[in-house]
N, C-alpha and C positions, 0 to 999 in steps of 0.2 A: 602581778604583771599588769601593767596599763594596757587599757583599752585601745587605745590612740598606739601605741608602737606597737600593737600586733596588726595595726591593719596594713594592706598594702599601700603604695604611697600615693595609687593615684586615688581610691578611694577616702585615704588622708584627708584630701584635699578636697573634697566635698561631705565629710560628715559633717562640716560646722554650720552649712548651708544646711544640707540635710534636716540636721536637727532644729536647727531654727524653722523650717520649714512643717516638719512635724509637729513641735508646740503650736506653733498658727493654728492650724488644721484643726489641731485638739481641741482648743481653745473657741475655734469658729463650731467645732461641732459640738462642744460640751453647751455654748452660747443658744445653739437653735432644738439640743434636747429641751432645754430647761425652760425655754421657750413657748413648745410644742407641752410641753406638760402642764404648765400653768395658765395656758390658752383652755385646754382640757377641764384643769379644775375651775376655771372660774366660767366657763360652758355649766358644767356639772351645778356648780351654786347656784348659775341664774337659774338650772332646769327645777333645781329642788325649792327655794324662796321664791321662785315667779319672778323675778326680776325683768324690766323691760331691757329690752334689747340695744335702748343709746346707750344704758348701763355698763355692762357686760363689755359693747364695744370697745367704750372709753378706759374702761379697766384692762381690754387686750390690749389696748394702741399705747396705754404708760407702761404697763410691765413689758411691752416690745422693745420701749424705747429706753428704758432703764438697762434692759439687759445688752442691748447693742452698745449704748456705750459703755458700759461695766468692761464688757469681749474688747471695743477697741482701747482702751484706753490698757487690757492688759497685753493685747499683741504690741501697741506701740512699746509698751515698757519690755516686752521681750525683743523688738527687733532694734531698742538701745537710745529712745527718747528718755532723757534724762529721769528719772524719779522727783527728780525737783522741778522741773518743768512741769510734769503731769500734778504733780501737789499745788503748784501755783495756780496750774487753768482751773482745777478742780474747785481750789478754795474762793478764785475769783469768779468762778459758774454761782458757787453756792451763796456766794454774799448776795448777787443780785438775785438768785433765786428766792432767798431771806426775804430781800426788800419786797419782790414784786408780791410775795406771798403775804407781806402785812398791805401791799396797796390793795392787795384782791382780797380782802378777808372776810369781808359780806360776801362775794360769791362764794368762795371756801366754804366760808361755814353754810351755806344753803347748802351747796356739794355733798357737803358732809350729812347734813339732816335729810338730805332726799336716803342715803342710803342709810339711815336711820329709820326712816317711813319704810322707805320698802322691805324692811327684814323687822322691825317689831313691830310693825301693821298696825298704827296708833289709828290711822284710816285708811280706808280703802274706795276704789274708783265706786261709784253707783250708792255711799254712804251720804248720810244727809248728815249737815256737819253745823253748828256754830260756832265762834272763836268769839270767846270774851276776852273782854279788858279785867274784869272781875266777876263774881257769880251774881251779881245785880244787876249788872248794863247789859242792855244787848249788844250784840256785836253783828258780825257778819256772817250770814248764815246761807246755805245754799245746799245741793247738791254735787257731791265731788262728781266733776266730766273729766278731771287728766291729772297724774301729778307727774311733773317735769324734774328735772335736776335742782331748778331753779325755785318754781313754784309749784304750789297745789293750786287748779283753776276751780273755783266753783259758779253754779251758775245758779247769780241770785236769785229769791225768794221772797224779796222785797214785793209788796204790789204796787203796780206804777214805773216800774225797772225797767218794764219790756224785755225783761229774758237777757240784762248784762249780765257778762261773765267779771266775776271775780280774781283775781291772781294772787293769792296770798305766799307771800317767799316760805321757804320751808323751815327755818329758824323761829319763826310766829310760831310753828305749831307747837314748841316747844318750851316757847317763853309764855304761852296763854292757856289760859282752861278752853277746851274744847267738849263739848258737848256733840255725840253722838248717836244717831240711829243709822242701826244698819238694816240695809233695803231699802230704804225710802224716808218721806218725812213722817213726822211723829203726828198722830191721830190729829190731836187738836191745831196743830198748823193747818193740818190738810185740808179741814171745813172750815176754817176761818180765812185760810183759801179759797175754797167754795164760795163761801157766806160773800166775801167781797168780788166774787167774779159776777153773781148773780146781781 
């Protein structure tokens, strides 16, 4: 027996709204569990790796924004925008998205390497660092003050500097030998330090 000729006639007349109105619903609630749960676990990740907090933000405000349009883009297609309209805006989001992601690809891949640094902890803030070009040249050496998205800041070690800060993008630290001590600088910098402040 059909569902539709058992009902009465005035309620007929409203299961199609009904129903469409129930999938929304669904759909807008399924959209704000899923939400609410991976707001959660990437809370949880940043509690467990230490991760800073612009981190974690930037990581809640894309998966927000991924999953609100994933929800409207399926209620439009239940409330009867074409399938081939939603395919075209899709495919024409994603071409520019393509292009703008090869125009940004130095900050990308910084993006990427900061959350590289903060989860294999190649270094860490208060670590005294150099970055060569090879194991014979010096390079740029300091103690880590901040690492950003962008960059690791150290703050030179040079004498004669005056206390500049360094910004080294986060990509270096992965295409160069880095030389580290952790907690401070290494015995013999630190009196040849000395030796030259005197």
């Amino acid at each position: 027996m059909d569902f539709h000729s058992s009902l009465p006639v005035w309620l007929y007349a409203w299961s199609g709204p009904g129903l469409l109105a129930a999938q929304v619903l669904l759909i807008a609630a399924g959209a704000w569990l899923l939400q609410r749960t991976l707001r959660k676990l990437i809370l949880k990740a940043g509690a467990v790796y230490d991760l800073p907090r612009h981190l974690t933000s930037s990581s809640m405000w894309l998966t927000r924004w991924i999953i609100t349009i994933a929800a409207a883009m399926l209620i439009m297609g239940r409330i009867g925008v074409s399938g081939t309209v939603l395919w075209t805006a899709f495919t024409s989001f994603a071409a520019v998205a393509a292009v703008a992601f090869f125009a940004a690809w130095s900050v990308l891949s910084n993006i990427f390497c900061a959350l590289l640094i903060f989860t294999a902890r190649p270094l860490r803030v208060g670590d005294y660092v150099e970055i060569l070009d090879t194991a014979e040249k010096p390079g740029a050496k300091g103690e880590v003050i901040a690492i950003s998205l962008l960059y690791v800041t150290l703050q030179d070690s040079q004498p004669g500097q005056g206390g500049a800060l360094l910004q080294i993008p986060n990509a270096l630290i992965f295409q160069r030998i880095v030389r580290r001590w952790a907690g401070g600088p290494p015995p013999d910098d630190g009196a040849s330090r000395g030796l030259t402040e005197l």
